[in-house]
C-alpha positions, 0 to 999 in steps of 0.5 A: 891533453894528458889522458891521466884521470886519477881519483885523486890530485895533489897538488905539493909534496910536502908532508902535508901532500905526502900525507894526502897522497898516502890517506888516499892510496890506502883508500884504494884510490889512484892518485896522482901528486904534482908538484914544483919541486924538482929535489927534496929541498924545494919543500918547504917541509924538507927545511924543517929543523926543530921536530914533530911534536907529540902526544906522550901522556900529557894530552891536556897540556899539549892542547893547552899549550896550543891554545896558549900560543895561540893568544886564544885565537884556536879552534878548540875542535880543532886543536882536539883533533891534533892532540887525539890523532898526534901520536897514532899518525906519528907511529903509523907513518913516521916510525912504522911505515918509513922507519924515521929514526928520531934521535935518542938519549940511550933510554928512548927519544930524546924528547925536546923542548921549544919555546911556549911548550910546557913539557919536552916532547918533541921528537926530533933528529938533530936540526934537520928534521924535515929531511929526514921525515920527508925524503923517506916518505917521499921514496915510499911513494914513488915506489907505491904501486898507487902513486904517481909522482910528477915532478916540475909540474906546477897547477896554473888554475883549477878547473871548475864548473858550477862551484865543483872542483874538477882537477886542475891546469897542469904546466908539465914545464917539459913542452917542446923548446921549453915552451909551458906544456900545459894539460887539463888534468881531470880528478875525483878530488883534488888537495892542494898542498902547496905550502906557505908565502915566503915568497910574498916577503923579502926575507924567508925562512921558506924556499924560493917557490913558496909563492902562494899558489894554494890559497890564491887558486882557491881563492880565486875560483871562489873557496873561502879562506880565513886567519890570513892576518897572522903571518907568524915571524920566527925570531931567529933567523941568521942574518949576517954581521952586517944585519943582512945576509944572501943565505939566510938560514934558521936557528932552530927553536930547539937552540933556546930550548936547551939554554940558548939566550938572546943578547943585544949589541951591548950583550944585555939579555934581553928576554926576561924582561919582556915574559916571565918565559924569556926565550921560550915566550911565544914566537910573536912575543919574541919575534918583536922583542928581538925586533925592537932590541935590533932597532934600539941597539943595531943587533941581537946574537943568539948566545949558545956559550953555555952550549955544546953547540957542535955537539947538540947541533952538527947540522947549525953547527956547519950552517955557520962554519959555511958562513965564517961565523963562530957560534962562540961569539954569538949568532946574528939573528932577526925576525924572518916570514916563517908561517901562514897560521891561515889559509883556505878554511877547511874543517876536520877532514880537509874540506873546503867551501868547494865541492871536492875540494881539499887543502892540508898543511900550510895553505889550509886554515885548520883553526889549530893554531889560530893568531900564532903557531906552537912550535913544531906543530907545522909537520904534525898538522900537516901529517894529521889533516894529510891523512885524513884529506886523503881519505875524505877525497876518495870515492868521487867520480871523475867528470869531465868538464869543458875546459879550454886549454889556456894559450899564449897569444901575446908575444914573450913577457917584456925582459925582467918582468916578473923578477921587477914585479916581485921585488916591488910585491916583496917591498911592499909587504915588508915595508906596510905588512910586516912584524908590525903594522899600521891601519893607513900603512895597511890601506897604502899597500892594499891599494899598491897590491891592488895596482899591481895585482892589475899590471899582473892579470893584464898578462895572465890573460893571454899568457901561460908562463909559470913564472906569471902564474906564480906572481900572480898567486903571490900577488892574490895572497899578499892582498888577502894579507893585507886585506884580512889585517885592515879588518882585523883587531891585534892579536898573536902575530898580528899586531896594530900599533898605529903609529904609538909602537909597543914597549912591553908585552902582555904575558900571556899566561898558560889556561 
């Protein structure tokens, strides 16, 4: 048992977790942050490409833009909270503390623009942001007196104790012959920023680890979650000539904001008949569009002729050299699992239904982006409530609690277990709970979940594998997913058609 009691426990790296980890230091707080990842990439947050939106003069319409996107669905409390903290975060902790140098046109930044935006600002650097917002604010840190960072560590369950939070299981992955080292880790508070569910699906813009751990240990240790219907699908991410690809990468936002257009397989553009926006419509509105030109026509290419693609966007620009594709002939793209726009509710300081339980970034519901996400508001969220879960997690007492360290009793899982089980969850989840689904579609898969979800805990009982855990957690998820969009009517990125289909979309005007 490790004899580590920090104030506070983080659970992820991302900005979210970052951002947590900061608020909390500056609180005077020690705090421990464990995560998964054992490099930078494993992030979520390090994938980001198109930028961080911000606040410049036009407060109002940022706010109405979110609201916009988010088919109405926003916490309006909460959208006000991004908006009025947005650029105090930005210049606090990206430019004044970790030194970002965001790109600019000679005359200060280069502000861009994304789909659903009504004005350019965001802030960007070519189209790998997160890398380059991440890994500096990652080696700030490592290198605070206040902060320690352990790394292939991953949380198996929370601890709990008449409905508090009391730390956290932690599977160091470091015991002896590489057997799971598993510790009760004791904390004042504890933030979960654990990132999203690319896991659940097959095809994912996130990393391989984003399996839902956040939102199903909350979930099950009895916290509330909320919005877990509007699964958002971005619209553009490579998927080869053959329609299909082993390194799937995204074509940022930012390719249609500066004048790149979708395509079918006739080379008809598609996008202006659909919203008066045409491709900076609403990520839902253009994931389906490009979904139905895909099935009607065999493929959409991503137009950026009229582009200087290698020069705008270097990063992209070597994605496809990688890949043998020539971005002059168009780039293949379909609709990918890109964002969980809810979560483990919480309110405007990180706090969940538990006590002393926080959560930020992409595993938190914070009501800001409601049945779909604005562009380039995933990193600003999760810098905005990191910070202030952060801070709100300080001055608690750590208590120790019973907590019996979790054993393996049972012999070594059967060969390919969890890599079976996996491919079986993701197939269901694309199959019934996808793009767009269907009430009795939605009834098969969560009774499928629930069968699976079954074979899962039968193991978990006895054994304390990180890969059990981790199928575990997706299982959990991919059934509040299902659940929480049986019971919900269409809206944003959740969309009913009950076996009649959708031919045109509503536009959605901006309030």
């Amino acid at each position: 048992m490790t004899d580590e009691k920090p104030d506070v426990l983080v659970v992820g790296s991302g900005i979210a977790g970052c951002a947590a980890a900061l608020g909390a230091a500056r609180e005077g707080a020690d705090v421990l942050v464990a995560t998964k990842a054992t490099k930078p990439e494993d992030a979520t947050s390090d994938w980001a490409q198109g930028g961080i939106a911000v606040t410049r003069d036009d407060p109002a319409s940022f706010a109405a833009d979110i609201r916009a996107a988010s088919d109405g669905e926003a916490d309006p409390e909460s959208v006000d909270t991004l908006v009025a903290n947005a650029r105090e975060a930005v210049d606090d902790v990206l430019l004044d503390t970790l030194g970002v140098e965001f790109d600019g046109d000679g005359d200060g930044y280069d502000f861009g623009r994304e789909a659903a935006h009504s004005a350019r600002r965001i802030l960007h650097v070519d189209a790998s942001t997160g890398r380059h917002v991440l890994r500096p604010f990652l080696a700030h840190l490592q290198a605070h007196d206040r902060v320690t960072v352990l790394e292939d560590t991953a949380a198996l369950d929370l601890i709990t104790h008449e409905g508090r939070v009391h730390g956290a299981y932690l599977d160091r992955g470091d015991g002896i012959d590489g057997e799971a080292a598993v510790e009760s880790v004791f904390a004042g508070a504890t933030v979960l920023a654990t990132g999203g569910i690319g896991a659940c699906y097959g095809r994912s813009t996130n990393p391989e680890g984003a399996t839902g751990d956040g939102v199903a240990m909350a979930a099950l240790a009895g916290a509330e979650t909320a919005d877990m219907q509007y699964v958002q699908f971005h619209p553009t991410a490579y998927v080869g000539s053959d329609g299909e690809s082993d390194e799937p990468f995204l074509v940022s936002e930012a390719v249609r904001g500066e004048g790149g257009v979708l395509v079918n397989a006739d080379g008809e553009r598609f996008m202006p008949g659909v919203h008066p926006d045409a491709e900076l419509a609403p990520r839902d509105v253009v994931a389906r569009a490009v979904a139905r030109e895909r099935e009607r026509t065999g493929e959409v290419r991503l137009d950026v002729s009229k582009l200087d693609f290698a020069a705008e966007f270097p990063d992209l620009a070597a994605l496809c050299a990688d890949r043998g594709v020539d971005p002059a002939e168009g780039i293949p793209v379909a609709p990918s699992e890109h964002f969980l726009c809810g979560g483990v509710a919480v309110d405007g300081r990180g706090r969940t239904s538990l006590d002393r339980l926080f959560a930020a970034g992409e595993c938190a519901r914070t009501g800001v982006h409601g049945a779909n996400r604005l562009a380039s508001t995933s990193l600003l969220e999760g810098l905005v409530w990191g910070l202030r879960a952060g801070e709100a997690a300080t001055g608690h007492e750590v208590e120790r609690v019973e907590a019996p360290l979790p054993r393996d009793s049972d012999p070594a899982l059967p060969p390919s277990f969890a890599e079976t089980k996996f491919r079986r969850l993701q197939t269901l989840m694309d199959e019934y709970v996808g793009l767009e689904r269907d009430s009795a579609d939605l009834q098969r898969a969560t009774a499928a979940l629930m069968r699976l979800k079954g074979e899962v805990d039968a193991y978990t009982r006895t054994r304390t594998s990180r890969g059990l855990y981790e199928l575990r957690n997706a299982c959990v998820t991919a059934l509040l997913v299902a659940r929480a969009a049986s019971e919900s009517p269409s809206a944003g990125c959740h969309r009913l058609v009950d076996g009649e289909g959708d031919t045109q979309e509503e536009p959605r005007a901006r309030p």
